[in-house]
Each structure stands twice: as C-alpha cells, then as structure tokens.
C-alpha positions in Angstrom: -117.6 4.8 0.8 -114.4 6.4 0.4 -110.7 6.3 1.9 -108.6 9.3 2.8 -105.2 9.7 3.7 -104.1 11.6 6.8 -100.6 12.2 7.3 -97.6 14.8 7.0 -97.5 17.7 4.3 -94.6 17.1 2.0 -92.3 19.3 4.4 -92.9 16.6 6.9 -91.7 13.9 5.3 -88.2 12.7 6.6 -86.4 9.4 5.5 -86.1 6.7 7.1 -82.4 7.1 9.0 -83.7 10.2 9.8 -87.3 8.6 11.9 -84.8 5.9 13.3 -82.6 8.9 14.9 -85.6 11.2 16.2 -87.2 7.8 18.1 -83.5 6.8 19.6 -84.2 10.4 21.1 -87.1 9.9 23.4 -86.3 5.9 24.0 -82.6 5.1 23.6 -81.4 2.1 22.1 -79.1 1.1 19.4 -80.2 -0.1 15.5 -77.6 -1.3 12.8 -78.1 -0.7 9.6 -78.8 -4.5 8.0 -80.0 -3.1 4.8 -78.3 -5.2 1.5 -76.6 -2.6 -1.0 -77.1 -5.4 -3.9 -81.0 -6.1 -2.9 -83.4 -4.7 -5.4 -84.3 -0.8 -5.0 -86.7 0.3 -2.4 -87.9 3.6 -2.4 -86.1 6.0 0.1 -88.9 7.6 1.0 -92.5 7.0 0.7 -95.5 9.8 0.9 -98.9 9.5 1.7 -101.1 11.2 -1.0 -103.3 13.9 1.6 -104.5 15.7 -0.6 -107.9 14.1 -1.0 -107.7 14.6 2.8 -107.1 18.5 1.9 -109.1 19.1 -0.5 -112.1 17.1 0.3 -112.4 18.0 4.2 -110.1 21.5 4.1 -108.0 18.9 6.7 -104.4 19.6 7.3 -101.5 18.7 9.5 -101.1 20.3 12.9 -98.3 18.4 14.5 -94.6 18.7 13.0 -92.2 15.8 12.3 -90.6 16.3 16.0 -93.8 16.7 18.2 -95.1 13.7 15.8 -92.4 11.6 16.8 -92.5 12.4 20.4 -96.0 12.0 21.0 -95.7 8.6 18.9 -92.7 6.9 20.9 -94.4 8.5 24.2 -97.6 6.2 23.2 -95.2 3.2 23.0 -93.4 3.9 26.2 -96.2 4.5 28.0 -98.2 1.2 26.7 -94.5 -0.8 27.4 -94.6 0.7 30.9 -98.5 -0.5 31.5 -100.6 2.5 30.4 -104.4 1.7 28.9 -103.2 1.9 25.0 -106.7 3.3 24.9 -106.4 6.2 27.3 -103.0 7.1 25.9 -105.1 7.3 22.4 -107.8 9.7 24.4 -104.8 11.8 25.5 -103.3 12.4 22.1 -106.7 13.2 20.7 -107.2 15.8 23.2 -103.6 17.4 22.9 -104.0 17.3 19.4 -107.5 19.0 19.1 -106.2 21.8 21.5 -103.1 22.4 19.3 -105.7 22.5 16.4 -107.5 25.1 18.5 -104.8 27.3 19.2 -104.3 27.3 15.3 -106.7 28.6 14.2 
C-alpha cells in the first residue's frame, strides 16, 4: 500500500495571511495576529508533494485557490448551520467531478 498526496499545484499555494483573508470573505470575523517574532522559525509556507499524485494516476488539480476556499468555508457554514457534514461532502464531490468534466 501506498500514500498519495492530493492538493494544489505550486501556483496554488498561498501563505498563510493570505488563506486567513480569503476565509474572512465568505464568513466574516476578525483574527489577530498572535504569532511571536523571537519564537523559533516556522516555515511560511508549506507544500504538499503531488506529484506522485501526477505522475502515478495522471491526477491534477481542478479547483483554484478561490473556488477551493469557497467551497471549503461553505462546508463549514453549512455543517455550523445544521447541514449533514456527509451530504455537504456528496455535494462537493459531485461539483467537483462536473468541473473535472467540463475540463476535459
């Protein structure tokens, strides 16, 4: 058995002031930054390796970082506001394979 990574290409990738932003855009709110200049480095950003993902399967990314982020933070709202978690999953599959669809 073997594990693959599924995530953005490397033009996806956004830090992570810039995910905070996009989220306060579909469910407002307000964050301060907490984060301790004399703590020990973290990276800024982290990647997920895909291509194994690639390679291996000929699997790539459909959704951009915005339509990521908005169909992510709609999952949330909708769970917060009583939604099945599971139906909402069944949702994003489906718009997700008929983006796919359309790309090809």
């Amino acid at each position: 058995m073997t594990a693959f990574n599924f995530g953005p290409s490397l033009e996806g990738n956004r830090t992570v002031v810039e995910l905070i932003k996009a989220v306060l855009g579909h469910w407002p709110g307000e964050w301060v930054d907490l984060s301790d200049p004399s703590a020990p480095h973290e990276a800024s950003r982290l990647h997920l390796q895909i291509d194994k993902a690639h390679h291996q399967l000929g699997w790539q990314p459909r959704w951009d970082f915005a339509t990521t982020v908005a169909r992510t933070v709609g999952w949330y709202c909708a769970v917060h506001e009583g939604a099945n978690p599971l139906d909402c999953c069944l949702a994003d599959l489906e718009a997700y394979q008929e983006q796919s669809a359309h790309a090809h």
